[in-house]
N, CA, C and O atoms as a GROMACS GRO file, in nm:
protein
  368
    1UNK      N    1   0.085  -0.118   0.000
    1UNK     CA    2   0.000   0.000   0.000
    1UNK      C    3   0.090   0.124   0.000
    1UNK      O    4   0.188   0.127   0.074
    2UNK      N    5   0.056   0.241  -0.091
    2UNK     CA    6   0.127   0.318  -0.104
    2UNK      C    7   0.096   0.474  -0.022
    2UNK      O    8   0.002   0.545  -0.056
    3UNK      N    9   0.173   0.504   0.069
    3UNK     CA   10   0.128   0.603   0.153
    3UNK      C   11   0.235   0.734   0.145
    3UNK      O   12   0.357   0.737   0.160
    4UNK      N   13   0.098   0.883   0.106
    4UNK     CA   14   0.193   0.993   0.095
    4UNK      C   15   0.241   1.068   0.187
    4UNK      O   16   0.185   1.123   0.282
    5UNK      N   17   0.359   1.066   0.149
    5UNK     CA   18   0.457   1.140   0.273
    5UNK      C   19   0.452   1.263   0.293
    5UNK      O   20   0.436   1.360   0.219
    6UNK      N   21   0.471   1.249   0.419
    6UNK     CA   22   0.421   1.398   0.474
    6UNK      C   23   0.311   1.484   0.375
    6UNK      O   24   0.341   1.517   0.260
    7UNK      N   25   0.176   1.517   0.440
    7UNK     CA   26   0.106   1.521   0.353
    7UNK      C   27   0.066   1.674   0.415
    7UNK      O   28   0.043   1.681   0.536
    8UNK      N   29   0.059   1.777   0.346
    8UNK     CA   30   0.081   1.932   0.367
    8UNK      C   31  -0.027   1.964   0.476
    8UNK      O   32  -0.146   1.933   0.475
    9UNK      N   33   0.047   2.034   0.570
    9UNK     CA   34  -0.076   2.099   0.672
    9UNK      C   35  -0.225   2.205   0.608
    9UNK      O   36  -0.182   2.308   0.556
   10UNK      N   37  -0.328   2.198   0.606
   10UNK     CA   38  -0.468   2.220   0.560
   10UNK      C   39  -0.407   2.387   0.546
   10UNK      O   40  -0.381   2.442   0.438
   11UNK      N   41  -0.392   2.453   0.688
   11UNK     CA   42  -0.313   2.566   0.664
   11UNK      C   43  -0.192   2.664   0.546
   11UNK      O   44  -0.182   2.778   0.502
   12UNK      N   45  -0.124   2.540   0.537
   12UNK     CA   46  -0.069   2.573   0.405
   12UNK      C   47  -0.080   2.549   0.280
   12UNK      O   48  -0.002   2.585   0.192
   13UNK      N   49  -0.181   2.484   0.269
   13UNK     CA   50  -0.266   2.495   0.165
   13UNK      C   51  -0.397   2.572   0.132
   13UNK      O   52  -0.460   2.590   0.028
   14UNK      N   53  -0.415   2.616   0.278
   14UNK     CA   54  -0.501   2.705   0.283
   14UNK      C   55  -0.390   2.892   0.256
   14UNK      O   56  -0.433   3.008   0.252
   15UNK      N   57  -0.289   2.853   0.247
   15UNK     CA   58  -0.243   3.000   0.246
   15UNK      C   59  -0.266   3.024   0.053
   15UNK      O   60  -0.285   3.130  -0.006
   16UNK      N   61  -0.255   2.875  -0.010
   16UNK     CA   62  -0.263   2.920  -0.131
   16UNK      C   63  -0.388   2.951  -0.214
   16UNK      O   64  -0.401   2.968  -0.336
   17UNK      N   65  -0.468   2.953  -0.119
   17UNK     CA   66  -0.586   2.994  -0.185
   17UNK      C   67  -0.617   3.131  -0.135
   17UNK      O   68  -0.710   3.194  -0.186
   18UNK      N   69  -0.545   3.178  -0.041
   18UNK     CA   70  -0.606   3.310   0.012
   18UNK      C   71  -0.506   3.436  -0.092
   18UNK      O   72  -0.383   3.440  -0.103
   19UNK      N   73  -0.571   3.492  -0.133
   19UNK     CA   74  -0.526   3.659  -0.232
   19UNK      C   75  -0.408   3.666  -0.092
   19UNK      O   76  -0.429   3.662   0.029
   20UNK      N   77  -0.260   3.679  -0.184
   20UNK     CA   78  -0.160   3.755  -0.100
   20UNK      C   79  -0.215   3.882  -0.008
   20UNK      O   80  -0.203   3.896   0.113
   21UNK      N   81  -0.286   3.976  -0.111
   21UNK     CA   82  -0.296   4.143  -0.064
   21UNK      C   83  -0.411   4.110   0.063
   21UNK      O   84  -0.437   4.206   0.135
   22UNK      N   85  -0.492   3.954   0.099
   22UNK     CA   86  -0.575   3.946   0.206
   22UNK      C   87  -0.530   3.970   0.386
   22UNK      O   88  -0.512   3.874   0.460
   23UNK      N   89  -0.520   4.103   0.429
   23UNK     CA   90  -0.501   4.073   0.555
   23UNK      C   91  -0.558   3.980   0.625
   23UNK      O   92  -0.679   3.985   0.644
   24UNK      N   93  -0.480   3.877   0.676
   24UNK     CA   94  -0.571   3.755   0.795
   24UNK      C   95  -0.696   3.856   0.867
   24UNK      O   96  -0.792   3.786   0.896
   25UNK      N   97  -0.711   3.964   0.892
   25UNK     CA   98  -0.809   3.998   0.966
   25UNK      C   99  -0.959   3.989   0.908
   25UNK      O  100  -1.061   3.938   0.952
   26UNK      N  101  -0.925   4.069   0.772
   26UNK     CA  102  -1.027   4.008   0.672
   26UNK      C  103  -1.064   3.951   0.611
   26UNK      O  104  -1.164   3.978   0.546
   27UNK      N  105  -0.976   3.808   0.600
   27UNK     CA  106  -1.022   3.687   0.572
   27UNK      C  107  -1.089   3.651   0.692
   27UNK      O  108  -1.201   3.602   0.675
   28UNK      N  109  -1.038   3.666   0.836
   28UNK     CA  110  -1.144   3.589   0.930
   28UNK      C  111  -1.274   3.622   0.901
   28UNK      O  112  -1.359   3.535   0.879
   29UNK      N  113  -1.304   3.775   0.900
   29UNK     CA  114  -1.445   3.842   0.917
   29UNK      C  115  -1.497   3.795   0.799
   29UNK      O  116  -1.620   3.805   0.804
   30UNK      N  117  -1.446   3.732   0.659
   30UNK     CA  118  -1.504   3.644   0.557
   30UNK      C  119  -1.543   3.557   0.589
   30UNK      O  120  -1.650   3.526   0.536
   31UNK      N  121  -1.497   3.478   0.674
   31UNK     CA  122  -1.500   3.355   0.681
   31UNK      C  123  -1.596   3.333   0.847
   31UNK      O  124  -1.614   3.224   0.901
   32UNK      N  125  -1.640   3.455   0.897
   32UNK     CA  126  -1.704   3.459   1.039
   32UNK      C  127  -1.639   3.394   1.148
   32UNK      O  128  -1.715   3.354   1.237
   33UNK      N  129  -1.451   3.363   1.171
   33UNK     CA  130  -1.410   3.361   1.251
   33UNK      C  131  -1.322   3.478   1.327
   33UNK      O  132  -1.344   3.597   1.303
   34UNK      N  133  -1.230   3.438   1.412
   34UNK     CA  134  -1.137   3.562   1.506
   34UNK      C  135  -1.077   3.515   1.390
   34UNK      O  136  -1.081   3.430   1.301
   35UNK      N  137  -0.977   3.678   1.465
   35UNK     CA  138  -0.840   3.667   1.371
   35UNK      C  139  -0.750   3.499   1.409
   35UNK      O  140  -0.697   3.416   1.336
   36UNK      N  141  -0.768   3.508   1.553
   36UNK     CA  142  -0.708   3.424   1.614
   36UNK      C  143  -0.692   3.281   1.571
   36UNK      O  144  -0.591   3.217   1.538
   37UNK      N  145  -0.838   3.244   1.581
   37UNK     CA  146  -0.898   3.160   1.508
   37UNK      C  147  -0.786   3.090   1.350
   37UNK      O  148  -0.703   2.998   1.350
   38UNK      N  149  -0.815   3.147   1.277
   38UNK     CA  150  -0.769   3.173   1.158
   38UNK      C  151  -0.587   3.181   1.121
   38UNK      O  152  -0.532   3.120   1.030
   39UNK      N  153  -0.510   3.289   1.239
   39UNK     CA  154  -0.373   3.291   1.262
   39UNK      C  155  -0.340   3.110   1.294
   39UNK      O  156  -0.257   3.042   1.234
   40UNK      N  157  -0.415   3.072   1.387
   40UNK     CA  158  -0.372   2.903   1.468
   40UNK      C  159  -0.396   2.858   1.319
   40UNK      O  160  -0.291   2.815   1.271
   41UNK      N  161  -0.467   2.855   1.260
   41UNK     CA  162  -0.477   2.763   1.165
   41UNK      C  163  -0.342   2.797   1.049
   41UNK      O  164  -0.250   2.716   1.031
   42UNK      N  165  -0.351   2.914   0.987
   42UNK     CA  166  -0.243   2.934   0.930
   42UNK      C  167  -0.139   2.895   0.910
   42UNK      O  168  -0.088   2.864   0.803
   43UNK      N  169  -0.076   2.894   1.063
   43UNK     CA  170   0.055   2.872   1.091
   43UNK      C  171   0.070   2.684   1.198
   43UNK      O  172   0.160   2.650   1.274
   44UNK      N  173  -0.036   2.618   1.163
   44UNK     CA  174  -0.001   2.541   1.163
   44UNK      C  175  -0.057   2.509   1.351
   44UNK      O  176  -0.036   2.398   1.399
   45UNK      N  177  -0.105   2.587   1.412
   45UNK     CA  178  -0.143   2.552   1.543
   45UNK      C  179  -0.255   2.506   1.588
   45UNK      O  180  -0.274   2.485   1.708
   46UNK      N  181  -0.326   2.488   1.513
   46UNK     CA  182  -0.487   2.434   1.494
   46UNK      C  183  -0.481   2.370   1.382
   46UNK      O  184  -0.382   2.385   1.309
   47UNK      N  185  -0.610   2.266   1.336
   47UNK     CA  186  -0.644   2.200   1.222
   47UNK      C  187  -0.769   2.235   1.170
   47UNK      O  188  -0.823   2.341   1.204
   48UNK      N  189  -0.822   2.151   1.087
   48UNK     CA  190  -0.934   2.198   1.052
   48UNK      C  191  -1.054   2.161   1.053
   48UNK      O  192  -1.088   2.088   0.960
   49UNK      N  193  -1.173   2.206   1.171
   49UNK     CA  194  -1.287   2.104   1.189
   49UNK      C  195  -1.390   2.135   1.089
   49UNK      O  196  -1.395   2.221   1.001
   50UNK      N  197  -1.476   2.037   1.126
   50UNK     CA  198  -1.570   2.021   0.975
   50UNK      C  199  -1.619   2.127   0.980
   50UNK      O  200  -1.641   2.169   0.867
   51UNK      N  201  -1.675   2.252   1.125
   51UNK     CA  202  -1.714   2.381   1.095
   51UNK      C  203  -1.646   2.452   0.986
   51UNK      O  204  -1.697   2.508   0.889
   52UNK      N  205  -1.480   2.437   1.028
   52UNK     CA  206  -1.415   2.531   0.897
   52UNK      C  207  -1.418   2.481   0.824
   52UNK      O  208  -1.425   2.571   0.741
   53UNK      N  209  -1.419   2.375   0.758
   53UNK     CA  210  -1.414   2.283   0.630
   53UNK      C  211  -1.570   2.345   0.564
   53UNK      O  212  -1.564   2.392   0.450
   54UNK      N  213  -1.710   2.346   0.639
   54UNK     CA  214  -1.793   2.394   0.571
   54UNK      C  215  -1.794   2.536   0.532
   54UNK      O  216  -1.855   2.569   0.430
   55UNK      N  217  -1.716   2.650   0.625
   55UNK     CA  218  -1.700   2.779   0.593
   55UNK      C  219  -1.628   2.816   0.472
   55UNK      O  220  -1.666   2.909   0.401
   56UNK      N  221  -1.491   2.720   0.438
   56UNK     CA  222  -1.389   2.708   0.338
   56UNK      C  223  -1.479   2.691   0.224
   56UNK      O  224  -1.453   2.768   0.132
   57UNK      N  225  -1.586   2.606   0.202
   57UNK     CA  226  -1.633   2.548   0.123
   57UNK      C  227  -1.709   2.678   0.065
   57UNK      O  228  -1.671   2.729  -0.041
   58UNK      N  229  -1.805   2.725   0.129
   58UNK     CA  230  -1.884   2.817   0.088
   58UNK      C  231  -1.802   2.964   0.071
   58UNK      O  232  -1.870   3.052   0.018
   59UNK      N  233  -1.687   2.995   0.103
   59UNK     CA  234  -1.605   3.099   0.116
   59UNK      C  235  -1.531   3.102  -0.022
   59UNK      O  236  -1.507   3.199  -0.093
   60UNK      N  237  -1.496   2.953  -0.043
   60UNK     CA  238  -1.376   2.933  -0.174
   60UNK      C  239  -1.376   2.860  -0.266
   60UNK      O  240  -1.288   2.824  -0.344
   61UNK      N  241  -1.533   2.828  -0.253
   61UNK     CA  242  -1.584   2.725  -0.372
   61UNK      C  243  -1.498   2.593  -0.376
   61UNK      O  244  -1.474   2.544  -0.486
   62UNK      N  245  -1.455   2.536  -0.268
   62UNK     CA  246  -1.419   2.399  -0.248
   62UNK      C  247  -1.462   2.314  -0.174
   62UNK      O  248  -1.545   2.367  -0.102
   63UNK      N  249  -1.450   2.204  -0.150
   63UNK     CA  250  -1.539   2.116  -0.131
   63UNK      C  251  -1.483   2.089   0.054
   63UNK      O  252  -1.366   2.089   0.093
   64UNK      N  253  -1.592   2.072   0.129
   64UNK     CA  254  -1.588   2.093   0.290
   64UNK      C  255  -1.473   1.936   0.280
   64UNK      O  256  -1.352   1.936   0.304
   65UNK      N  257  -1.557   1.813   0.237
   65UNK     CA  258  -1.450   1.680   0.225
   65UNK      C  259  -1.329   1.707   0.204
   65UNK      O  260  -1.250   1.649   0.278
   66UNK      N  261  -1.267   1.811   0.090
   66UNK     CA  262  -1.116   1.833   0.051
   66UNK      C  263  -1.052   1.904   0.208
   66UNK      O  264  -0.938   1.913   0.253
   67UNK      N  265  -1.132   1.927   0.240
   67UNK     CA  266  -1.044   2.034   0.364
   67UNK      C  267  -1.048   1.890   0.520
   67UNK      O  268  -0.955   1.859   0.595
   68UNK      N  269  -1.176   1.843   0.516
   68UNK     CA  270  -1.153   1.744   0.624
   68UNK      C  271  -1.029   1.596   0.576
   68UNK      O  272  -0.950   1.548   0.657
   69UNK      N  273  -1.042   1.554   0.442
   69UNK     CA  274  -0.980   1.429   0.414
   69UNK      C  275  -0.826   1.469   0.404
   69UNK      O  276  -0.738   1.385   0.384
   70UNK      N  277  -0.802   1.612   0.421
   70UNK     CA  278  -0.656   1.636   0.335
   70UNK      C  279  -0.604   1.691   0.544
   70UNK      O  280  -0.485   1.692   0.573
   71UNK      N  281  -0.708   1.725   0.651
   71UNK     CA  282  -0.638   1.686   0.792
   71UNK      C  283  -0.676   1.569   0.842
   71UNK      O  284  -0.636   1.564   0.959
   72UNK      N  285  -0.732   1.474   0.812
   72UNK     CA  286  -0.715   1.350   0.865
   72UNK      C  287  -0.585   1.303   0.741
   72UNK      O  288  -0.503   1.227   0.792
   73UNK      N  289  -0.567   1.324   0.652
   73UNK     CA  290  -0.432   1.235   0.613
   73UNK      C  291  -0.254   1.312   0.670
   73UNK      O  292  -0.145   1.254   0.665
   74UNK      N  293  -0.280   1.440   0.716
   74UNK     CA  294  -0.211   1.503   0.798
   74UNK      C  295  -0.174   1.444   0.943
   74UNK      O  296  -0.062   1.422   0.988
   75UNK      N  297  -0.313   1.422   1.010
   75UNK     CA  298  -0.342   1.386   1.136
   75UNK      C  299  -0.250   1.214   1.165
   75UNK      O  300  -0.191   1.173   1.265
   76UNK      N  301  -0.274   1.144   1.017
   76UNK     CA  302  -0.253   1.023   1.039
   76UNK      C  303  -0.151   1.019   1.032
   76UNK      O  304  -0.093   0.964   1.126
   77UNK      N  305  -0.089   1.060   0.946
   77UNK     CA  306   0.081   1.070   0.893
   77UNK      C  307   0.145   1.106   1.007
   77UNK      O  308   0.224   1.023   1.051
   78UNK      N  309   0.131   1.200   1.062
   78UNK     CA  310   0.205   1.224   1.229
   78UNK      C  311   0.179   1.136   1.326
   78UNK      O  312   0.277   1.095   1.388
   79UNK      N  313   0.048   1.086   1.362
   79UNK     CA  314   0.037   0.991   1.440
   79UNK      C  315   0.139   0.880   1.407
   79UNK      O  316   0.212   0.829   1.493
   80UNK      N  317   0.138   0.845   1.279
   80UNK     CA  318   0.283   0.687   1.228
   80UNK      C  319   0.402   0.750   1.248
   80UNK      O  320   0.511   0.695   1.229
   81UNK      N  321   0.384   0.884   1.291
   81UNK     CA  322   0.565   0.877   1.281
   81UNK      C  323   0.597   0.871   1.462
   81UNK      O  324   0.702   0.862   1.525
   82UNK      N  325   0.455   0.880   1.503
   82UNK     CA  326   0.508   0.815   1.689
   82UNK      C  327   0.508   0.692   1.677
   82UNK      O  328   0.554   0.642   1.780
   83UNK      N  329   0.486   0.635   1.620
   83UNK     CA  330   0.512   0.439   1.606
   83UNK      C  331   0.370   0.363   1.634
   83UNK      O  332   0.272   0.431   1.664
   84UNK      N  333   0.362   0.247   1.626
   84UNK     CA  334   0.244   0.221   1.651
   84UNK      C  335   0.177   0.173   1.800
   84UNK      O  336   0.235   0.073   1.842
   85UNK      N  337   0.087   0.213   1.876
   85UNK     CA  338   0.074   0.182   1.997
   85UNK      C  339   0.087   0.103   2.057
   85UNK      O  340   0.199   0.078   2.012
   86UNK      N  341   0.070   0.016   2.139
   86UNK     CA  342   0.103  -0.110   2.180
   86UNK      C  343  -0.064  -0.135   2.222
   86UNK      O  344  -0.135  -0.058   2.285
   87UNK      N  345  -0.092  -0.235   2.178
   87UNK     CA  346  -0.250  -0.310   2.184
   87UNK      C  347  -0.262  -0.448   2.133
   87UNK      O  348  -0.197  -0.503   2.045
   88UNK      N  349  -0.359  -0.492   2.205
   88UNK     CA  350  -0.343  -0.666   2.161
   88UNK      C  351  -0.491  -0.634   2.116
   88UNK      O  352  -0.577  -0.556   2.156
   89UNK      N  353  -0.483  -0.742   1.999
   89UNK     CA  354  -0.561  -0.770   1.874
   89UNK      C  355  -0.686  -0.815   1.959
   89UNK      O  356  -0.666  -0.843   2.077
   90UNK      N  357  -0.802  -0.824   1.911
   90UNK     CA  358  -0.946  -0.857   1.987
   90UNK      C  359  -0.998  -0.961   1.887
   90UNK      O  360  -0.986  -0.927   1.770
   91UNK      N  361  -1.042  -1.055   1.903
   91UNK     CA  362  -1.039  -1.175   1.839
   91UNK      C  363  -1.222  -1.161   1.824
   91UNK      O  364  -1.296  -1.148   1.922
   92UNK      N  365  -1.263  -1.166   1.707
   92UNK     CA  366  -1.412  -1.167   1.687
   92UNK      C  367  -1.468  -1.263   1.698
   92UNK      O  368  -1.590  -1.266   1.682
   0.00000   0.00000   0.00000
């Protein structure tokens, strides 16, 4: 099975859709969050819940799924690089 490496934080892919000349302040008030809000995500300190995934969607004409499936393959990819947990198998 073929798995992609390191797979880009939602944030920085979210920087390429936002107009350079967009101050973060007025992208939040686009998007009906804080600045704050919006800065965590940016830079990588927050992710992205399906609230923002539906705001993205209606904000940037993309699809709410592209924004949730692209931080769960983020989410997962970091989780494998702590190793795998230790758990015994449950026998059905």
């Amino acid at each position: 099975m073929s798995r992609m490496h390191n797979p880009a934080h939602p944030g920085d892919v979210l920087r390429e859709y936002l107009p350079d000349d967009l101050p973060v302040t007025e992208a939040a008030k686009c998007l009906g969050v804080s600045r704050q809000a919006l800065s965590a995500l940016l830079n990588r300190r927050a992710g992205i819940s399906a609230e923002m995934a539906l705001r993205l969607e209606a904000a940037l004409g993309t699809s709410a799924e592209m924004w949730v499936q692209m931080q769960a393959a983020h989410d997962l990819w970091q989780a494998r690089q702590q190793g795998r947990p230790k758990v015994r198998r449950i026998a059905a």
